[in-house]
C-alpha positions, 0 to 999 in steps of 0.5 A: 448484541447477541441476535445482531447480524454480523457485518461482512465484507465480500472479496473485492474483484480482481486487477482487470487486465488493463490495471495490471498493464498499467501497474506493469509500466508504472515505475513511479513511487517504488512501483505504486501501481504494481504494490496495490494491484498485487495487494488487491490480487490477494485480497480478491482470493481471499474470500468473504470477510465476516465480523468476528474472531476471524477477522484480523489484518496481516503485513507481509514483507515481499520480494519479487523477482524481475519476471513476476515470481515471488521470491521471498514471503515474511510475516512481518506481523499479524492479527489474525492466525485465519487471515495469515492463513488466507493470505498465504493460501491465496498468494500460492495460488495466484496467476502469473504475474507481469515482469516488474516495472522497472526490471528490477527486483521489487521489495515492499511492504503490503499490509492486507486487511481481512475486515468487513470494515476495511477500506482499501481502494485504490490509490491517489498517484497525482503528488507522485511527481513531487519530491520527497519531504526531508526526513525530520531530525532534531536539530538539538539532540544531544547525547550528552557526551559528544561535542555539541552540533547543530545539523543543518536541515536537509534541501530538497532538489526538485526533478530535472525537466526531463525526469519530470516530464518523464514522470507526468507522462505516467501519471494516470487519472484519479478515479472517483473510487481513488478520491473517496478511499483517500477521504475515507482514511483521512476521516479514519485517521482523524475524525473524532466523535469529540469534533462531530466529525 
C-alpha cells in the first residue's frame, strides 16, 4: 500500500563497557560473547534501519588479530549493496576493540542484519558447556564403486571435571532480553500461519 508509513528500525546502543569486559574474558564457543558484541558494535553504527529497497542483510568473514585489530574483512554474501556499504563504513570506523579472549587469532563468520524487522538480541550462553552434537553422517551412503562400509556412529566425550568447572565459572546469567530473542527466532524459524502460531 502506497500511503503506508513505512516500518523502521532505530540503531540498537553500543556494547556498554562492562559487555565488552565480559565478552573480553569469555573464551567459550569460539568466543561467543566477543562475536556478538562485535556484531552489536556495527550495527550500532550503522544507523536507522527503513523499510525498502535499502534494507538487506550482509555476512562477513572476519579475522581479528590477538590485540583487537581487524586483520581480514570478506564479503561472503549480500543483499544489499547500501547495507554492505554501511557495514563496512561502520567497521573502519569503529573504536579500539580489547585483546581476543583466548589470545589468539579470532576467525567467524557474522551475518548483520539492516532490517526495521530484525531480531538480533543477545544470546543464550547456558548449553555452552555441553559437548557438541556429532556431525550426522549417513551410515549407508555408498558411491557405488567402493567396498561397501557401515561407518560406525561418532561418540561424544563429556568435559573433564576441571574444564568443566572452568567453563561454568564463565557462564554469565541469561538476561530477559536473551530469553525473548531466542523465542523470538525459533517462532521465526518455525512458526506457520497453518498452525495459527
Amino acid at each position: 500500500m502506497p500511503d503506508r508509513p513505512r516500518a523502521s528500525m532505530a540503531a540498537p546502543p553500543p556494547p556498554t563497557a562492562e559487555e565488552w569486559a565480559f565478552a573480553a574474558n569469555y573464551t567459550n564457543k569460539n568466543s561467543k560473547g566477543y562475536r556478538y558484541s562485535w556484531g552489536q558494535q556495527v550495527r550500532s553504527m550503522m544507523g536507522t534501519a527503513v523499510e525498502g529497497p535499502d534494507q538487506g542483510v550482509v555476512r562477513f568473514r572476519i579475522e581479528i588479530a590477538p590485540d583487537g585489530r581487524l586483520t581480514q574483512l570478506q564479503t561472503l554474501w549480500t543483499t544489499s549493496a547500501v547495507a554492505e556499504q554501511l557495514a563496512r563504513q561502520a567497521i573502519q570506523n569503529m573504536p579500539p576493540l580489547p585483546p581476543t579472549p583466548t589470545g589468539k587469532p579470532l576467525i567467524f563468520d557474522k551475518t548483520i542484519s539492516f532490517s526495521p524487522f530484525a531480531n538480533d538480541g543477545p544470546p543464550i550462553y547456558r548449553d555452552d558447556c555441553k559437548p557438541e552434537p556429532p556431525v550426522f553422517r549417513n551410515p549407508f551412503a555408498w558411491d557405488g564403486k567402493s567396498p561397501q562400509v557401515v561407518a560406525a556412529p561418532t561418540p561424544t566425550f563429556p568435559l573433564d571435571p576441571q574444564a568443566l568447572a572452568d567453563c561454568l565459572r564463565q557462564l554469565p546469567r541469561d538476561s530477559v532480553e536473551a530469553e525473548s530473542a531466542s523465542d523470538q527466532r525459533l517462532m521465526d524459524q518455525w512458526g506457520s500461519r497453518k498452525t495459527g502460531r
